[in-house]
C-alpha positions, 0 to 999 in steps of 0.5 A: 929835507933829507932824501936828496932827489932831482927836483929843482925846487928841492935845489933851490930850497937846499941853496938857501934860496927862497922859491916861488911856486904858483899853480894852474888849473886844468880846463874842463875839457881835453884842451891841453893847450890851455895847460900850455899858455898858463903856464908859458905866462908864468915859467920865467917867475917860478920855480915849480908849477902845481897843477891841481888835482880836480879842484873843489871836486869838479871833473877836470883833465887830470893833474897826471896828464897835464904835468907831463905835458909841463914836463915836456916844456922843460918846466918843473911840474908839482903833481897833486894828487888827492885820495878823494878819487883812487884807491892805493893800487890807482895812487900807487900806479899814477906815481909810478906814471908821473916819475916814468916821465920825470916828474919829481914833486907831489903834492899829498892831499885829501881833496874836497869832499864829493859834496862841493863838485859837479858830480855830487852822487860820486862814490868817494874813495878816501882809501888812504889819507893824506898822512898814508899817501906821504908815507906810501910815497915815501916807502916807494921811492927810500925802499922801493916797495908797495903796499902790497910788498911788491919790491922793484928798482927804478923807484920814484925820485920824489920830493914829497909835499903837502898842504897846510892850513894855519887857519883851520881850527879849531887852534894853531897848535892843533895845525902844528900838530898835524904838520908835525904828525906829516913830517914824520909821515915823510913831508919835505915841503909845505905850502900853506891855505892863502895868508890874510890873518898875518897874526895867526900865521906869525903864531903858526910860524913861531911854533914851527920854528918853537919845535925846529919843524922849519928845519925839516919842513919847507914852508912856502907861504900861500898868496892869494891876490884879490881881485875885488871886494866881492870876492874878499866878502865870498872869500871871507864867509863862503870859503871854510879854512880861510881867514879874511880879517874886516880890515882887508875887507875894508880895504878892498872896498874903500878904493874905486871899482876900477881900482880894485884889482890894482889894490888887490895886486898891492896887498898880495906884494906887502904881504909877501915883503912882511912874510919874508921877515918871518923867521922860518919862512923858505918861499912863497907858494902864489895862487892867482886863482884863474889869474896867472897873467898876473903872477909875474908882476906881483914876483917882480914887485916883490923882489923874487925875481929874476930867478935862481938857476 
């Protein structure tokens, strides 16, 4: 993790100490209060918030502006930015924007195709991908420069990330490869698709440590925590990228209705105890996907908190 900037979290992964990340989802209207509570519920229990980006391709209020609203709490903001939506003048000047106001991490990724969001017809960008968006914001803040060769002084101090996905095919060694191909781009920290198939994952991690990319790579581990049986099953054969073995399936649904977000909180606390004993691992990344009441217990029970200053 060379590139020493003021982010917190790039601090306590330089400590030696496993960090928690969570994220939240902007609302669909320009409610920035909503930013506020979930992420008041959440500020004591994590290192960094994500706030994602117009998610599955659905207008919200922008990452951008959500992220300073974070950062004017004193809280650690993850700024997500997709090149689905903006060519690289409107990339290049967001990142200018966010370190104007002291946001220190980004979070480099394509986004979800047009196709799967509430404006279908929309006009995709995809200027850039993720690979040039890392590079892009790794020039910006090493050398000072854009694209355009424009050179400046006050550079953007960011600690640069990006989304992986052990689970995407069409091989694991074809997930190393392109984590590898991002490192090189300039990627400092990862944090992975949710985490069910505990085998696949172990092998992805085995070849990341196999190649030393765990040493120039952060690697948060994505939880995901279940709230039902029915969202395993959509989960399992609606979502592409994400990989529900049978047996979480079963689980989920061998216990009681009532008892099944408890059971689901459970699985996500056992498979943060199993993932920490995984060699390479650097913290954890929890998606409590439009449940973050519930992010503190799970970082509790999984001995993550309190944590570090």
């Amino acid at each position: 993790m060379s590139a020493e900037t003021p982010s917190k979290l790039q601090k306590i992964l330089a400590a030696g100490h496993l960090a928690v990340t969570s994220e939240v989802g902007p609302p669909r209207s320009a409610d920035g209060l909503v930013i506020e509570h979930k992420a008041k519920m959440i500020a004591d229990y994590v290192d960094a918030i994500n706030v994602t980006d117009n998610q599955t391709s659905v207008c919200r209020l922008c990452s951008l502006a959500a992220c300073i609203r974070i950062r004017q709490m004193d809280l650690e903001p993850v700024l997500q930015m997709v090149t689905r939506d903006r060519n690289r003048i409107a990339l290049q000047s967001d990142i200018l924007g966010a370190a104007s106001f002291g946001v220190n991490n980004i979070l480099c990724l394509t986004g979800d195709h047009q196709h799967f969001g509430d404006h279908s017809n929309a006009a995709n960008v995809f200027d850039l991908d993720s690979v040039q968006l890392i590079a892009t914001v790794k020039m910006m803040r090493d050398e000072g420069r854009l694209l355009g060769g424009h050179e400046f002084q006050v550079r953007p101090q960011m600690f640069i990330g990006a989304a992986s996905n052990p689970f995407a095919g069409p091989n694991v060694a074809l997930r190393v490869v392109r984590l590898a191909k991002k490192a090189a781009a300039g990627v400092q920290f990862t944090q992975t698709q949710c985490i069910y198939n505990m085998n696949t994952f172990k092998e992805f991690m085995k070849m990341m440590v196999d190649r030393g990319l765990h040493e120039k790579v952060a690697v948060l581990a994505g939880i995901t925590p279940m709230k039902n049986v029915g969202m395993a099953r959509y989960m399992q054969k609606r979502v592409p990228g994400i990989d529900v073995p049978d047996e979480i399936v079963k689980r989920m649904g061998g216990v009681p209705k009532e008892k099944q977000a408890e059971e689901g909180i459970k699985l996500a606390i056992e498979q943060i105890q199993e993932i920490k004993e995984i060699p390479g691992i650097k913290g954890f990344h929890i998606m409590a996907i439009e449940w973050e009441e519930k992010v503190p217990e799970i970082v509790k029970a999984a001995g993550l908190f309190p944590r570090p200053n």
